[in-house]
ROSE-616229 format. One line per 10 residues: their letters; for each residue y, x, z of N, C-alpha, C, CB. Coordinates in Angstrom, 1 decimal. Glycine has a CB too. Example, Ala and Ser with C-alpha at 12.3 -4.5 7.8 and 13.67 -1.06 7.14 Angstrom:
! ROSE-616229
as> -5.7,13.2,7.8,-4.5,12.3,7.8,-3.3,13.2,7.8,-4.5,11.3,9.0  -2.2,12.8,7.1,-1.1,13.7,7.1,0.0,12.9,7.9,-0.6,14.1,5.7
This chain:
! ROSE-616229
xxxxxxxxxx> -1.2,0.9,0.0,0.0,0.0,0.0,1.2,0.9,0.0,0.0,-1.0,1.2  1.8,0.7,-1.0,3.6,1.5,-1.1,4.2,0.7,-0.5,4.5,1.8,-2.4  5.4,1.4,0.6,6.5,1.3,1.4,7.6,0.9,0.4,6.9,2.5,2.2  8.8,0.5,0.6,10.0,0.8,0.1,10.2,2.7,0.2,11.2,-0.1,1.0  11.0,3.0,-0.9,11.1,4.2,-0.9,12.5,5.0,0.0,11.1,4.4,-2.2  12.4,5.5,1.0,13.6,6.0,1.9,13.8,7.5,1.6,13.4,5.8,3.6  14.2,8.1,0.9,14.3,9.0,0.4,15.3,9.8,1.6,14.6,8.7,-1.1  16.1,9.4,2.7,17.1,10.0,3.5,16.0,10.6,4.6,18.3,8.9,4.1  14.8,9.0,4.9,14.4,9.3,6.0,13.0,10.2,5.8,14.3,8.2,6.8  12.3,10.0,4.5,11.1,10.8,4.1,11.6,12.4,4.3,10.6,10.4,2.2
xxxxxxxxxx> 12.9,12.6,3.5,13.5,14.2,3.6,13.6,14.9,4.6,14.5,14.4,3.2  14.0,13.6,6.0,14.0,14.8,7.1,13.0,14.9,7.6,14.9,14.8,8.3  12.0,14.1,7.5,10.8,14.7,7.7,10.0,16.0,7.2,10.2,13.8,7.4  10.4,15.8,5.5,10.1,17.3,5.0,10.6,18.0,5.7,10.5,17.8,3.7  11.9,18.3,6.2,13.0,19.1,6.8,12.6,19.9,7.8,14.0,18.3,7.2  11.6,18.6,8.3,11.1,18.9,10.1,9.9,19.6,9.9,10.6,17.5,11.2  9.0,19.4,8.8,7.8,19.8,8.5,8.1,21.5,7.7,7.2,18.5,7.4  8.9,21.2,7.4,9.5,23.1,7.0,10.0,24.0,8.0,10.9,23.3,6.0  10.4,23.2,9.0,10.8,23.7,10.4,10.0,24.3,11.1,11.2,22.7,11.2  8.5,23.3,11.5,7.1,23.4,12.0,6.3,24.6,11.8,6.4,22.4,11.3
xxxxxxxxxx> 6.4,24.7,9.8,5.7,25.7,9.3,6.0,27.0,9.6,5.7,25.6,8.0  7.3,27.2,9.4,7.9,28.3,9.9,8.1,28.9,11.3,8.9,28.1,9.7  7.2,28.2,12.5,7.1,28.5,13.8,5.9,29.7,13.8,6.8,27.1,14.6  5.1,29.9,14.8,4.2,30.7,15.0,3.5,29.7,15.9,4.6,32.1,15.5  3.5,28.8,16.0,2.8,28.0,16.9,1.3,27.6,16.7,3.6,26.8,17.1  -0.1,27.6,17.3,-1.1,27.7,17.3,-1.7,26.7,16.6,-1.5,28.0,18.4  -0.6,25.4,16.7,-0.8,24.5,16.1,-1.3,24.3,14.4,0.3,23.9,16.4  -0.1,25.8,13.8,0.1,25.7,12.4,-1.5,26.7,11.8,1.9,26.4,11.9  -1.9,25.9,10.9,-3.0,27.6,10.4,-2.7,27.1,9.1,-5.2,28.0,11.0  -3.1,28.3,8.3,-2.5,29.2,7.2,-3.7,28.9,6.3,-2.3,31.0,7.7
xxxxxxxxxx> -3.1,29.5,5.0,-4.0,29.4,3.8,-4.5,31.3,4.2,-3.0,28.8,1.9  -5.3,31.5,3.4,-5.4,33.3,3.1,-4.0,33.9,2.9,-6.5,33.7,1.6  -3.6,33.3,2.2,-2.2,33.6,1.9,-0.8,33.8,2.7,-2.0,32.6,1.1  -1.4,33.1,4.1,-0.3,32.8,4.5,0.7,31.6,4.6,0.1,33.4,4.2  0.7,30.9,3.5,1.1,29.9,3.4,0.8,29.0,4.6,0.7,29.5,2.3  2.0,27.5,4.8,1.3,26.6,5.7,0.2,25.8,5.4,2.0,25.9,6.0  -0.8,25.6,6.0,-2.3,24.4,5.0,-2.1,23.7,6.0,-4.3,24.9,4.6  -1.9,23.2,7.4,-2.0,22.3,8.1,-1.1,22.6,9.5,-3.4,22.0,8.2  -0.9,21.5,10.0,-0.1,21.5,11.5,-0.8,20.4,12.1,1.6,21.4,11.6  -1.6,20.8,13.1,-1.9,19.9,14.2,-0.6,19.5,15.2,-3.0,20.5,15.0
xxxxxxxxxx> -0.9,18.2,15.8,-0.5,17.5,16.7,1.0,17.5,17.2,-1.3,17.8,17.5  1.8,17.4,15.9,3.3,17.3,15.7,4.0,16.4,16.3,3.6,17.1,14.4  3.1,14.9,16.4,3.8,14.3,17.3,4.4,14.3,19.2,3.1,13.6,17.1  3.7,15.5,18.9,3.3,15.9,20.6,4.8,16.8,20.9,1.4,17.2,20.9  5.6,17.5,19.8,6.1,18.8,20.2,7.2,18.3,19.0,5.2,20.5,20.1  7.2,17.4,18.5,8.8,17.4,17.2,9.0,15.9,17.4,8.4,17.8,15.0  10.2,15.4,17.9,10.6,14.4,17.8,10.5,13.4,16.8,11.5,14.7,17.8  10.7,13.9,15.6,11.0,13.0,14.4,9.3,12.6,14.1,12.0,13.9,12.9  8.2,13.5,14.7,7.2,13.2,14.0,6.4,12.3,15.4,6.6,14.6,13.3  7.0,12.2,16.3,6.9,11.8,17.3,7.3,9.7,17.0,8.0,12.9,18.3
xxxxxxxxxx> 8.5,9.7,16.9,8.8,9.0,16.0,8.2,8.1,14.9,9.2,9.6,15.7  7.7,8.7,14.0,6.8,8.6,13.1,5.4,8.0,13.4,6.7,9.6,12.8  5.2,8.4,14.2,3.9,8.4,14.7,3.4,6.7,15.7,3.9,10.0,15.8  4.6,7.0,16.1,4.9,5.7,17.2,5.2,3.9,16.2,6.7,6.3,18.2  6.0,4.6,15.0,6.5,3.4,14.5,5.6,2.4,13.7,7.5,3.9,13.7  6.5,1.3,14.3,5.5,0.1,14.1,5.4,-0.4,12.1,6.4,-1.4,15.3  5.9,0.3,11.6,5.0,0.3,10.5,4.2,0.9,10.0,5.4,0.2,9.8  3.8,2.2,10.7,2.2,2.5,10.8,1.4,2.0,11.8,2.0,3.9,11.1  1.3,1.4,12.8,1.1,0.9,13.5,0.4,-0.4,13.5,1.9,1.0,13.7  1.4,-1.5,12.9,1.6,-2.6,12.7,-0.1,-3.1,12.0,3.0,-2.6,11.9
xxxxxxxxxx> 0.1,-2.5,11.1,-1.0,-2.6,9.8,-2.3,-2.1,9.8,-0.5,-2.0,8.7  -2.4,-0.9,11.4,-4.1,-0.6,11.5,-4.5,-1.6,12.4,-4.6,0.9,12.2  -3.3,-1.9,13.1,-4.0,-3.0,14.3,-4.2,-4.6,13.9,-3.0,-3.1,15.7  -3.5,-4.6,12.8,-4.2,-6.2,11.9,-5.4,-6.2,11.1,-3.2,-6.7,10.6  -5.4,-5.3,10.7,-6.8,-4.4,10.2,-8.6,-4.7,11.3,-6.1,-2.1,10.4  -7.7,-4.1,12.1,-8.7,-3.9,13.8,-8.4,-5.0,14.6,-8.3,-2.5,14.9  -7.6,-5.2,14.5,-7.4,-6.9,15.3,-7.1,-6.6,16.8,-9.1,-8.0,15.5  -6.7,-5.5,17.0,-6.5,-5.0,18.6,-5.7,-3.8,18.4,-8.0,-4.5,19.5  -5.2,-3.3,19.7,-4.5,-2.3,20.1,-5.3,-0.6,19.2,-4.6,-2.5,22.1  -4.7,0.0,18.7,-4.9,1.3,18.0,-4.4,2.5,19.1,-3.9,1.2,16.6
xxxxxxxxxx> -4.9,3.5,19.0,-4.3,4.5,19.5,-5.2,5.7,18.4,-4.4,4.6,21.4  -4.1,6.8,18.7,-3.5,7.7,17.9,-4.6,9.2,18.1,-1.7,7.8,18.5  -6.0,9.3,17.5,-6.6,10.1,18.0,-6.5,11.6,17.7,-7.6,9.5,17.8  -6.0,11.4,16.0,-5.5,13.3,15.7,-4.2,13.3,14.2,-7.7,14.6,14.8  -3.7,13.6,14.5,-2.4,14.0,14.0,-2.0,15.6,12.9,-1.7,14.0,15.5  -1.9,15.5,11.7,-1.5,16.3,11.0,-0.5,16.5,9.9,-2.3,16.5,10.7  0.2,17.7,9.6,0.8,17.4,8.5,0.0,18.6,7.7,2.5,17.4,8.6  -0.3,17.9,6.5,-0.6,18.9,5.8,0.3,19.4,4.4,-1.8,18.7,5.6  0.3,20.5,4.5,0.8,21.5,3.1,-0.1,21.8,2.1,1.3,22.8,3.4  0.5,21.5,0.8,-0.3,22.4,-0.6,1.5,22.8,-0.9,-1.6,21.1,-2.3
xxxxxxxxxx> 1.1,24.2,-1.0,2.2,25.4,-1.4,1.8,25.6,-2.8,2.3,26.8,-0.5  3.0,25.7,-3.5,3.0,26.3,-5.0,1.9,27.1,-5.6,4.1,27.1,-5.2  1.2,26.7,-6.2,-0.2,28.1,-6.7,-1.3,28.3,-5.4,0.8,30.1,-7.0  -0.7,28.6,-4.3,-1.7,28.5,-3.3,-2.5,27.7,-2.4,-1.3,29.0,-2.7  -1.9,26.5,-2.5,-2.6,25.6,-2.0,-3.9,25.4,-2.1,-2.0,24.7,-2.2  -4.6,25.2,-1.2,-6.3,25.3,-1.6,-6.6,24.0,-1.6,-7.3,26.2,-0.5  -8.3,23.9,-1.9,-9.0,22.4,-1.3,-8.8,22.0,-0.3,-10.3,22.2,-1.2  -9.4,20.6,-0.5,-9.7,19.9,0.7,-11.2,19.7,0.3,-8.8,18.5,1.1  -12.5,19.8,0.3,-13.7,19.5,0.0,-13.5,18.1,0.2,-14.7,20.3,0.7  -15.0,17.6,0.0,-15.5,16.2,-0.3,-15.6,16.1,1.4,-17.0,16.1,-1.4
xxxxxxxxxx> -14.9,15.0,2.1,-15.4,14.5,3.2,-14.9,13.5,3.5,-15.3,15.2,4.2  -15.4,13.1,4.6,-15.2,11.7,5.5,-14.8,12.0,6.8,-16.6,11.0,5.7  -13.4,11.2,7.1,-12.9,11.9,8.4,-13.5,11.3,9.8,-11.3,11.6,8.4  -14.2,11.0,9.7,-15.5,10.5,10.9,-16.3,11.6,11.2,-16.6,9.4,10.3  -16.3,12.2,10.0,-17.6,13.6,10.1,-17.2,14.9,11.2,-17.8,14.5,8.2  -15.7,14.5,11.6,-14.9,15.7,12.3,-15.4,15.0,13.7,-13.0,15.8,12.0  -14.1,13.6,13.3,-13.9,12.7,14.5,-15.1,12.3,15.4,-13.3,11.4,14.0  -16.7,11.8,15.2,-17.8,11.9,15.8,-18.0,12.9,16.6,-18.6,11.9,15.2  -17.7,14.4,16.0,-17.8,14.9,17.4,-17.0,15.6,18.1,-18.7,15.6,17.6  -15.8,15.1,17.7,-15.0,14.8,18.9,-15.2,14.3,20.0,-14.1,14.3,18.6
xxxxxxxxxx> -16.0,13.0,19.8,-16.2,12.0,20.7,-16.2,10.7,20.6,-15.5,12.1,21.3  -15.8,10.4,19.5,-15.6,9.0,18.9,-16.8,8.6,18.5,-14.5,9.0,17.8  -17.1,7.0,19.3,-18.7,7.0,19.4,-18.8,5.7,18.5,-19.4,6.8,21.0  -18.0,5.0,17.5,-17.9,4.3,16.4,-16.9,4.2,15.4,-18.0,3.2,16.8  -17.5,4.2,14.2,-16.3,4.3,13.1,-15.3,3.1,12.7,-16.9,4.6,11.9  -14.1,2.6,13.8,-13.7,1.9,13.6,-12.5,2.6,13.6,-14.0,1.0,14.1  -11.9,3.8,12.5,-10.6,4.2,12.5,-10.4,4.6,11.7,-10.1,4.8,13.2  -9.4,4.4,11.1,-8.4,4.9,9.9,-7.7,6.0,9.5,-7.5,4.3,9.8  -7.2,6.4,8.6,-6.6,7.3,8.2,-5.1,6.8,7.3,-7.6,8.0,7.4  -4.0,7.0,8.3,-3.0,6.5,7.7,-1.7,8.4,7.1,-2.3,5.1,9.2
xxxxxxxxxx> -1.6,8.1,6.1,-1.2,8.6,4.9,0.2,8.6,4.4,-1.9,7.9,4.2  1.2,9.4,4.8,2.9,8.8,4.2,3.0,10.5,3.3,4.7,8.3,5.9  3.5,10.3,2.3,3.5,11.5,1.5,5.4,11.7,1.7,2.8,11.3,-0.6  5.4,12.7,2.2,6.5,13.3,2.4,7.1,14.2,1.0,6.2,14.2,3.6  6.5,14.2,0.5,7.4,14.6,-0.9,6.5,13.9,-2.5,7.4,16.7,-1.0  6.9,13.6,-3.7,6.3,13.2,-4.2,5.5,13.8,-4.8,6.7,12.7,-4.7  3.8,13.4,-5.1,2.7,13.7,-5.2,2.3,13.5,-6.4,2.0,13.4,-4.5  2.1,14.6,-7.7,1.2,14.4,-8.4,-0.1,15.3,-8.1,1.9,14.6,-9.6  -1.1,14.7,-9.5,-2.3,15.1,-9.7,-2.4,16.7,-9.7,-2.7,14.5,-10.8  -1.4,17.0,-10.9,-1.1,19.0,-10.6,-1.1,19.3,-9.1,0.7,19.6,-11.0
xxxxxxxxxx> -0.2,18.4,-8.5,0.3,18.9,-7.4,-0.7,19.1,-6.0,1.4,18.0,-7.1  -2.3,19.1,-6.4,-3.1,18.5,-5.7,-3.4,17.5,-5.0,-3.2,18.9,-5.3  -3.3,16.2,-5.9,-3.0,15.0,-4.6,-4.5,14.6,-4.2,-1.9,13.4,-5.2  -4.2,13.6,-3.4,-5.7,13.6,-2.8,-6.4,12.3,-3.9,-5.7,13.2,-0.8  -7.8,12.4,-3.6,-9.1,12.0,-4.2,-9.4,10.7,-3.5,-10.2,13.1,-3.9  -9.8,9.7,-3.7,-10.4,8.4,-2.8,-11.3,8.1,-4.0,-9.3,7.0,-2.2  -13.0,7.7,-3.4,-13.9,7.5,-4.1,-14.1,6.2,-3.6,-15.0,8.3,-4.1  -13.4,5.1,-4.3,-13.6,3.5,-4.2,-14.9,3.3,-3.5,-13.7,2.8,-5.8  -15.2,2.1,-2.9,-16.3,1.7,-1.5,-17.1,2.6,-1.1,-17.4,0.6,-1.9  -16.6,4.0,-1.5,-17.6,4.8,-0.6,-17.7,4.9,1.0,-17.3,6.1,-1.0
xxxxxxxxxx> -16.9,4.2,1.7,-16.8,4.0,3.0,-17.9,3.0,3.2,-15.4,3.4,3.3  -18.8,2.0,2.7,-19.7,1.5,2.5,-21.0,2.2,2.6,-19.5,1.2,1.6  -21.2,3.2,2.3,-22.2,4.2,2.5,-22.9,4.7,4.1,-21.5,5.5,1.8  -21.8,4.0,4.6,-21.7,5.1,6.1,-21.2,5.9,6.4,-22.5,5.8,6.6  -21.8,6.5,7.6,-21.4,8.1,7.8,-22.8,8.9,6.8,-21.4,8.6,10.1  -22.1,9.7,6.4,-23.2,11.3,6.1,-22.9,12.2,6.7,-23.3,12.0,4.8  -24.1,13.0,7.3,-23.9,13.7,7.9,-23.6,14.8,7.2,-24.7,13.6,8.6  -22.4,15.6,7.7,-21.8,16.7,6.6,-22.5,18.0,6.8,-20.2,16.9,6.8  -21.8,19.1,6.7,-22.1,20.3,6.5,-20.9,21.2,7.2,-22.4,20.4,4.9  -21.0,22.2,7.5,-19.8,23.1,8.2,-19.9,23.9,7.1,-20.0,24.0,9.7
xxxxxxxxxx> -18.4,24.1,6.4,-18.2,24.2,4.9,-17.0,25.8,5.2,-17.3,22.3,4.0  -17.1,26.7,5.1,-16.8,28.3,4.8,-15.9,28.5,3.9,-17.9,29.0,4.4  -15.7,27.6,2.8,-15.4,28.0,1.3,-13.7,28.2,1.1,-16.1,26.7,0.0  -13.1,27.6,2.0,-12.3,27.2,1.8,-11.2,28.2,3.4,-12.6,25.6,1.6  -9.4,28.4,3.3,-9.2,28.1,4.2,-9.2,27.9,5.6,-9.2,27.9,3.8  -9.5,26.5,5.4,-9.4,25.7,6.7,-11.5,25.5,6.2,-7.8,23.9,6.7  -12.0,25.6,7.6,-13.4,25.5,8.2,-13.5,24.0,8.5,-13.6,26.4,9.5  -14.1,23.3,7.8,-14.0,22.0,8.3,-15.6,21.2,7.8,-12.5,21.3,7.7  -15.6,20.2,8.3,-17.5,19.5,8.4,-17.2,18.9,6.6,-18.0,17.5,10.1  -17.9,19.3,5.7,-17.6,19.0,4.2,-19.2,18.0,4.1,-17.4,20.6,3.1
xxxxxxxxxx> -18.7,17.5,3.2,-20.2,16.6,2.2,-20.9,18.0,1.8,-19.5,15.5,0.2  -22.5,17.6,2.1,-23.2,18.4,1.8,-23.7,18.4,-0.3,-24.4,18.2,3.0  -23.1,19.3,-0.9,-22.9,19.1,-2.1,-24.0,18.7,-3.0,-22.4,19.9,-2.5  -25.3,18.7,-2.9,-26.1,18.3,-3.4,-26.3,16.4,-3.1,-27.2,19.3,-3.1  -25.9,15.7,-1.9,-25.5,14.5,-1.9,-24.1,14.4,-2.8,-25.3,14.3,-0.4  -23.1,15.2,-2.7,-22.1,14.4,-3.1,-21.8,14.5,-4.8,-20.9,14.9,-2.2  -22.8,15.8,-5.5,-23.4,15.4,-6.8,-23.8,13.8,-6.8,-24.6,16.4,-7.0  -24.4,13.5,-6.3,-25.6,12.1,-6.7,-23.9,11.0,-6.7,-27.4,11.7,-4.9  -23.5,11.2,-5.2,-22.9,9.9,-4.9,-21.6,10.0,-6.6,-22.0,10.1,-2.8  -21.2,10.7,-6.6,-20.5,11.3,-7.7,-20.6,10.5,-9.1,-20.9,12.7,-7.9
xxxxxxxxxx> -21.8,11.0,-9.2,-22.8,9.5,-10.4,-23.2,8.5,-10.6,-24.0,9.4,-10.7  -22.8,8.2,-9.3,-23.0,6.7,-9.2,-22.2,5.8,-8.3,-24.2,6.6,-8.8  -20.5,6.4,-8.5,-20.1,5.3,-7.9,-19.1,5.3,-9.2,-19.6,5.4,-6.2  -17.7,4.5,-8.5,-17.0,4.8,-9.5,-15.7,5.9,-9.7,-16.6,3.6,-9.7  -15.3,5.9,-10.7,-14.5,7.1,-10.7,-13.7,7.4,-9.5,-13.6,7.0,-11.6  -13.2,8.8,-9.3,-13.0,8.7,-7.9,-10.7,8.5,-8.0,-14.1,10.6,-7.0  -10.2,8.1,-7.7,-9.1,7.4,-7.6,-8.1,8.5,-7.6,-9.2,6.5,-6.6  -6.8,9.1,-8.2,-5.9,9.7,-7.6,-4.6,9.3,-6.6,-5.5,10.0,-8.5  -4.4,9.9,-5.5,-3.7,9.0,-5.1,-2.2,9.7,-5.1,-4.2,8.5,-3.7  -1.2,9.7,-5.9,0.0,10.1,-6.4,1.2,8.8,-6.2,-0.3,10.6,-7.9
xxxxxxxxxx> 2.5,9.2,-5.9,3.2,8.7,-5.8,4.5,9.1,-4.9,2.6,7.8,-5.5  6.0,8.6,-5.6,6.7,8.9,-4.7,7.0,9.9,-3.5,6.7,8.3,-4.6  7.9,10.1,-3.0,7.8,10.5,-1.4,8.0,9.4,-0.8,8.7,11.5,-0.8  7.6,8.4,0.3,7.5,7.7,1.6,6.3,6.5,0.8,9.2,7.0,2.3  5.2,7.1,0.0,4.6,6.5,-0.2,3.4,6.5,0.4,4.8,6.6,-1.1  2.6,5.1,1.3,1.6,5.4,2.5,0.5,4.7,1.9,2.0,5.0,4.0  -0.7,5.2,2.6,-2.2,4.9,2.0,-2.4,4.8,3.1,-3.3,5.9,1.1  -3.2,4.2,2.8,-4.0,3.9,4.6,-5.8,3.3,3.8,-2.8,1.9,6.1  -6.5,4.1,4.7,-7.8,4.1,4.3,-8.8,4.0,5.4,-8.0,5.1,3.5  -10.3,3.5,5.5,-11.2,3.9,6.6,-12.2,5.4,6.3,-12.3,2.6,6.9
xxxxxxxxxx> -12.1,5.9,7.9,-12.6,7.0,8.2,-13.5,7.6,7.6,-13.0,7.1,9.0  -14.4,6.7,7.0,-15.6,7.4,6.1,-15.4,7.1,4.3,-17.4,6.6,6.6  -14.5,6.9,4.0,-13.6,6.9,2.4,-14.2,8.1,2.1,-11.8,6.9,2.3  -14.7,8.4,1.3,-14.4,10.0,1.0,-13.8,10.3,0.0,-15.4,10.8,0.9  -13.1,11.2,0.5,-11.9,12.0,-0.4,-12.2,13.4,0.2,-10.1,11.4,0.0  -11.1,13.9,-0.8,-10.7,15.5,-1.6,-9.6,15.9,-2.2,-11.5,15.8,-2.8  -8.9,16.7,-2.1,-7.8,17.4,-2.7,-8.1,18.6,-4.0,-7.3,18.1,-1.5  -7.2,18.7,-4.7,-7.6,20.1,-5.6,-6.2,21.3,-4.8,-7.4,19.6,-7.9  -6.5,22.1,-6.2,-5.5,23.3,-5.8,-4.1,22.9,-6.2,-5.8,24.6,-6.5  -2.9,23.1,-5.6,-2.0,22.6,-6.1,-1.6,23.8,-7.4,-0.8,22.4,-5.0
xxxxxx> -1.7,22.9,-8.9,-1.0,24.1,-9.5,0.2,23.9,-10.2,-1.8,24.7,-10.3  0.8,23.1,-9.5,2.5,22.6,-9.9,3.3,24.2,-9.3,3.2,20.6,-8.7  4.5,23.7,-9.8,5.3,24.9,-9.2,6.0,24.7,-7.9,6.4,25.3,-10.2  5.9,23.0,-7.4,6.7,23.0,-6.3,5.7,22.5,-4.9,8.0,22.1,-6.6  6.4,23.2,-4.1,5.4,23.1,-2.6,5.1,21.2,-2.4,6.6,24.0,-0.8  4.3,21.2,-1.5,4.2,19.3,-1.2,3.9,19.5,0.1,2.9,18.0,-2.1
């Protein structure tokens, strides 16, 4: 679902999110490169993302979804930088979140693109009803970056073949997706010239 487009208030968010990257804080980790690839738990330590985080139009719309009260289990911003931006492998954000702790998949993944996203630009992947499947159990994936529980690729060949194409999700800046936890999606490399 696309927002109205706020182009004043999406920017200071970039603003804040360039702010973030530029810290040393344990929060942020890096591509090989150096570059920023992610910042954990921004709401906790930056106002505006604090903000963000809280506001009732993200909000609003998981808990009509769920029919009850939502709370806020992991928080990121992520970066694809010019040329360096790496993958995101094939996964399902359940496959993290389970063992975290989370002892049913009733949660979402809500989505606002802080700058506009094309396909070059690495935008992300959504494989229509694949949230339907379940959970799969993933794999602890090396290849990349960031270390994270990936689709084990000889499953995500098959699923690949037999579902339907898998979806780009591009648009605007303050444009928000909101999806369930076991969706699976993917990113490519960014190979536009400008950071996202």
């Amino acid at each position: 679902h696309a927002t109205g487009h706020r182009p004043h208030a999406v920017g200071d968010l970039a603003r804040e999110a360039e702010g973030i990257y530029d810290t040393k804080r344990p929060e942020v980790w890096r591509e090989k490169s150096g570059a920023p690839r992610t910042a954990f738990a921004a709401h906790l330590y930056n106002e505006a993302f604090g903000l963000l985080g809280a506001h009732p139009r993200m909000i609003d719309p998981v808990e009509q979804i769920f029919g009850e009260k939502v709370y806020m289990h992991q928080y990121k911003i992520n970066a694809k930088s010019a040329f360096t931006g790496d993958v995101w492998q094939w996964h399902q954000d359940y496959g993290s979140w389970m063992r975290d702790g989370c002892q049913r998949p009733d949660m979402a993944t809500f989505n606002v693109m802080m700058t506009d996203t094309t396909e070059m630009g690495g935008a992300l992947y959504l494989i229509p009803g694949s949230h339907k499947l379940g959970r799969i159990e993933p794999v602890w994936d090396e290849s990349t970056s960031y270390k994270f529980w990936a689709m084990p690729r000889q499953r995500m060949i098959e699923i690949l073949k037999t579902s339907p194409e898998p979806v780009a999700v591009t648009g605007r800046a303050g444009t928000c997706v909101l999806f369930h936890c076991n969706l699976l999606h993917a990113s490519g490399h960014n190979l536009s010239a400008d950071d996202r």
